[in-house]
C-alpha positions as CSV (number, residue, x, y, z in Angstrom):
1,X,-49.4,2.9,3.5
2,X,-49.4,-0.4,1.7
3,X,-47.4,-3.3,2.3
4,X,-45.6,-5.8,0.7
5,X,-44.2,-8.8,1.5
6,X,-40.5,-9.8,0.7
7,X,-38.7,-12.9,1.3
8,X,-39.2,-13.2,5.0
9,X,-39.5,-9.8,6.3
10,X,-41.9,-7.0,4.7
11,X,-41.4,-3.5,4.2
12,X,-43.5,-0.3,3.1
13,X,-44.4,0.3,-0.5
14,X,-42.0,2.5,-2.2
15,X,-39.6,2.9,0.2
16,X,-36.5,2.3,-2.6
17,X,-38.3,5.2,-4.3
18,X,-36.4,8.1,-1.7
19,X,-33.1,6.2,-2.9
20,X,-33.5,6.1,-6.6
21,X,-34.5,9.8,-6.3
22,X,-31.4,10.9,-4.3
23,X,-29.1,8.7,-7.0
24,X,-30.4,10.4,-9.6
25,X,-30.1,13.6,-8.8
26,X,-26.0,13.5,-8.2
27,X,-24.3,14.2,-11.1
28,X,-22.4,12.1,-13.5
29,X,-19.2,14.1,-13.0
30,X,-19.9,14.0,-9.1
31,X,-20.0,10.0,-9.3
32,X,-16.3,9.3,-10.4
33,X,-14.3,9.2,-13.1
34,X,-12.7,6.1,-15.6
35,X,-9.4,6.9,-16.1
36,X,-7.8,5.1,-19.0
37,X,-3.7,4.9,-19.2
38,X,-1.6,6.7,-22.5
39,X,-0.3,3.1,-22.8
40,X,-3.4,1.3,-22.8
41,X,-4.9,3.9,-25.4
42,X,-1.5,3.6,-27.6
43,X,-2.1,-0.7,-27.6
44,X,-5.4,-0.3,-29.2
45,X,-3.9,2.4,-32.0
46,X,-0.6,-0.3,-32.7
47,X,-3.4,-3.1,-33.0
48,X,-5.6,-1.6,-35.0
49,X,-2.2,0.0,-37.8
50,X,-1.5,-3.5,-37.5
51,X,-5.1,-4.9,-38.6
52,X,-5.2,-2.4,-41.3
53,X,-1.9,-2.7,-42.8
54,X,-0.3,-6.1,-41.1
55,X,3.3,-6.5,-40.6
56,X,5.4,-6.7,-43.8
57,X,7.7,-10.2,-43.9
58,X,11.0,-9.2,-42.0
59,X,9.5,-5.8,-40.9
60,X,8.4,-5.4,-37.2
61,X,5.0,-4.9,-36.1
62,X,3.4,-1.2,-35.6
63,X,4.3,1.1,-32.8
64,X,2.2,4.0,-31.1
65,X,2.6,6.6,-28.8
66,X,-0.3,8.7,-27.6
67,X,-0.8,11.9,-25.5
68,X,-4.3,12.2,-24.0
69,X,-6.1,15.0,-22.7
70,X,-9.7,15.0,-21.1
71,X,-11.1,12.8,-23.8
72,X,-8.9,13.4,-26.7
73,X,-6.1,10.9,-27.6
74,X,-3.8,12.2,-30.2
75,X,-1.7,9.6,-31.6
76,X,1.5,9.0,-33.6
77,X,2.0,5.6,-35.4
78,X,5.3,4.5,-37.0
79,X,5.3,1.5,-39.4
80,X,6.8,0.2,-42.0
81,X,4.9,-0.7,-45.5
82,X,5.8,-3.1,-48.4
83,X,7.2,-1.5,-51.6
84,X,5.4,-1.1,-54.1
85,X,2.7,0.4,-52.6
86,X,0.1,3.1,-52.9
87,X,1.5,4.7,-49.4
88,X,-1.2,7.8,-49.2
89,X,-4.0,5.2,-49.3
90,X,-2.2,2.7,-46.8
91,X,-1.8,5.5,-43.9
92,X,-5.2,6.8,-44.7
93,X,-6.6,3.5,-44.0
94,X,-4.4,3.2,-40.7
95,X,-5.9,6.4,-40.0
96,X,-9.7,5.3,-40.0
97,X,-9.2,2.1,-38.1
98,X,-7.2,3.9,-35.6
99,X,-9.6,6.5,-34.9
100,X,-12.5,3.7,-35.1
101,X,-11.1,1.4,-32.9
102,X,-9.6,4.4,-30.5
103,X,-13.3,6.1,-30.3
104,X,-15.6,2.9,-29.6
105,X,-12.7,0.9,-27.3
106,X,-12.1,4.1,-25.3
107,X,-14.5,6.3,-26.1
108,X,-12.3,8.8,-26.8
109,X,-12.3,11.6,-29.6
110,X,-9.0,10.9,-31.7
111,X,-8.4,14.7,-33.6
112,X,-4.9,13.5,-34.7
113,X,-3.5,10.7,-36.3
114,X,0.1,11.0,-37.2
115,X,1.4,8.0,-39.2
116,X,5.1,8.2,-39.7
117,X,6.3,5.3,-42.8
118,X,9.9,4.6,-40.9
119,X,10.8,2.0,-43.9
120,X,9.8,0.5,-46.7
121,X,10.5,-3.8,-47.7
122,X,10.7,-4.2,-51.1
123,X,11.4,-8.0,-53.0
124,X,14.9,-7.4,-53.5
125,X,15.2,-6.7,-49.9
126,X,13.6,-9.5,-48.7
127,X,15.7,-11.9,-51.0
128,X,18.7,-9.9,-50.0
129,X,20.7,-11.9,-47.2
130,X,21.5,-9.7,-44.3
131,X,24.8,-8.6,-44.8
132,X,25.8,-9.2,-48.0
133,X,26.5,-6.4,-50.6
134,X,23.8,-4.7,-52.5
């Protein structure tokens, strides 16, 4: 057998070969496992309803809740939208980025996306004191 010299010492020709062989024969399931957390999955679905809609002015931000199971995150979004607004294309396009951002952050399938419209700002709202008659 050959030999070849490394740093100080020397050692036979091949003999990481046996290793790499033995590695690649165990399984990917048999090597472990990445967990990732409902609430981690559920920040990147509320951060990415909140880059495709933003927040309206005096409304609060976009909140999620997720269930996942084996590589499936199904996820429910509330929000609230600015009036007047197509509303059908605004949850459609939180729909997209959340299943976008879900699948190549987590690598997770994303068969559901539930977005629930809690309220609606409109002008007269917003120019409305809080308070004060209507």
């Amino acid at each position: 057998m050959a030999t070849e010299r490394v740093g100080d010492g020397s050692r036979e020709a091949g003999g990481d070969r046996a290793d790499e062989r033995t590695e690649a024969r165990i399984a990917a399931r048999d090597r472990g496992a990445t967990v990732i957390a409902d609430r981690v999955v559920a920040k990147i679905a509320a951060q990415a309803a909140r880059e495709a809609v933003g927040v309206p002015e005096g409304g609060v931000p976009p909140r999620a809740a997720v269930v996942v199971r084996h590589d499936a995150a199904r996820v429910r979004i509330s929000l609230e939208l600015d009036y007047p607004s197509d509303i059908g294309a605004r949850c459609g396009a939180v729909r997209r980025r959340v299943v976008e951002r879900v699948s190549g952050l987590a690598g997770m399938a994303v068969p559901e996306v539930l977005v629930l419209v809690e309220r609606l700002h409109s002008p007269h709202s917003r120019d409305t004191a809080p308070g004060s008659p209507r």
